[in-house]
N, C-alpha and C positions, 0 to 999 in steps of 0.2 A: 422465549416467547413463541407460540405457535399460530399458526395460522388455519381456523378450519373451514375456510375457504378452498385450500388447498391438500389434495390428497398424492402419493406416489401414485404414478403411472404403473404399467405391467411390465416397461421396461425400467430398469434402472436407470438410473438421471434424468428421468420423466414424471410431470405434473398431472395431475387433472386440476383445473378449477369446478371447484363446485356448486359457485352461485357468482354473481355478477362482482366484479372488484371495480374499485376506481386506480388510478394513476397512481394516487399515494400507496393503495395496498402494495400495488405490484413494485413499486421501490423496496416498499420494507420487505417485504417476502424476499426482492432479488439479492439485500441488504443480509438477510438471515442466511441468506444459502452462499454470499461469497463470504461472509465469517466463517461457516460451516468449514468452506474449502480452505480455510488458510488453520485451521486446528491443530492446534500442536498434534507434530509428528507426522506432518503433512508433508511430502515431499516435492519442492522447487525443483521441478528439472528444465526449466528455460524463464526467461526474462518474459516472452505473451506471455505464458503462463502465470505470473507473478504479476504484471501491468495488468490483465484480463481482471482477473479478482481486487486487484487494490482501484480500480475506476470503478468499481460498482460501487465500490462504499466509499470514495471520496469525491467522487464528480459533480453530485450535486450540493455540495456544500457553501451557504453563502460567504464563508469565512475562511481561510486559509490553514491549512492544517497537513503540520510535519509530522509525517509516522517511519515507524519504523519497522521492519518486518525483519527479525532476528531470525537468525539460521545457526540450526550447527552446524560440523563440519562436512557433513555428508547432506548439508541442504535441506534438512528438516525444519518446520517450523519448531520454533521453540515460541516465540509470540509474537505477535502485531499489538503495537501501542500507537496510540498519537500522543507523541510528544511535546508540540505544542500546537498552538493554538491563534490565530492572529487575526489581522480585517480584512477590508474585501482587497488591501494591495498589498498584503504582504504579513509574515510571522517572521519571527526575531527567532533566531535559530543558533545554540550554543553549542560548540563540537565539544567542549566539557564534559555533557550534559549526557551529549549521546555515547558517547567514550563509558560513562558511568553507567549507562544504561547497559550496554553490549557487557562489561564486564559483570555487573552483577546477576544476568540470565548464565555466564558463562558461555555466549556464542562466539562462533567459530566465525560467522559472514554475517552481514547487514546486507539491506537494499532497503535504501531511505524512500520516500515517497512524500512527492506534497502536491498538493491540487492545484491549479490555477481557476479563481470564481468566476473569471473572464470565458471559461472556455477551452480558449486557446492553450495548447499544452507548451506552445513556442517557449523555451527554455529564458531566462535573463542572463545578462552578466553575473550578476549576483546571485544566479544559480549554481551557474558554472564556478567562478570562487570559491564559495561554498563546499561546494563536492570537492574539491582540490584540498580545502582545508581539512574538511571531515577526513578524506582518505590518509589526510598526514597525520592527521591525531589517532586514527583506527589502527594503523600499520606501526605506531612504535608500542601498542598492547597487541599484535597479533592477534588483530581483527581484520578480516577481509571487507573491505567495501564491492561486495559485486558491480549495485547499479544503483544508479538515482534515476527513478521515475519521477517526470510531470505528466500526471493526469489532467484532463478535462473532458470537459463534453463531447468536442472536437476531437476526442484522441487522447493516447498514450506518447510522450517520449521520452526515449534509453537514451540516457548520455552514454551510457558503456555502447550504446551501438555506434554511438554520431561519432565516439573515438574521443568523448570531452572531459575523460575521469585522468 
């Protein structure tokens, strides 16, 4: 999908807009260009890096939604999926599920992601479990679990920073 509101600037990673947008263009546009950056073969080389682009496409979502952003082993994208799918307080999340997903791309690393609708990226209990389970299901198929991001509006937070994986 393009947008011809908007054209490349003269420098590289620069826009021009070309006629008036509303709120919602400048989502989908912002929308289009953190897909762009997460393209296979993309390379992860920090944890902002990776929060930075997965809040652009999950923050504003009225619904809860666990994705996945597959790595190989040298931190390449291989894909961003959302995994699932849930309401405004929560998705049912299966380490089965993600376990089968990491193994049929054939990745090296995961960094899970899921948005909170509230905003607030403040982590749950039930976050935190979670990651601890995932990382136990990941590591007996040698898959690396980097990080669990919770995005919101209010921010990004790394459990791999807070020290909670």
């Amino acid at each position: 999908m393009r947008y011809h509101k908007l054209k490349a600037g003269e420098c590289p990673g620069t826009y021009v807009v070309t006629e008036p947008v509303t709120e919602q263009d400048l989502l989908r546009i912002a929308n289009q260009i953190a897909r762009k950056r997460l393209a296979k073969g993309t390379a992860i080389t920090s944890t902002t890096e990776a929060a930075e682009r997965l809040q652009t496409l999950l923050q504003e979502r009225e619904h809860e939604v666990f994705g996945l952003l597959l790595l190989d082993n040298q931190h390449r994208v291989l894909a961003f999926e959302e995994l699932f799918r849930g309401t405004l307080a929560g998705a049912n999340v299966y380490p089965r599920e993600v376990v089968k997903r990491g193994l049929a791309v054939n990745c090296g690393a995961i960094i899970v992601v899921h948005n909170h609708p509230s905003g607030n990226p403040e982590p749950s209990s039930a976050d935190i479990a979670l990651t601890k389970s995932l990382r136990e299901a990941l590591t007996l198929v040698d898959i690396r679990l980097l990080d669990h991001l919770v995005v919101g509006t209010e921010g990004v937070v790394s459990l791999a920073e807070r020290g909670m994986m």
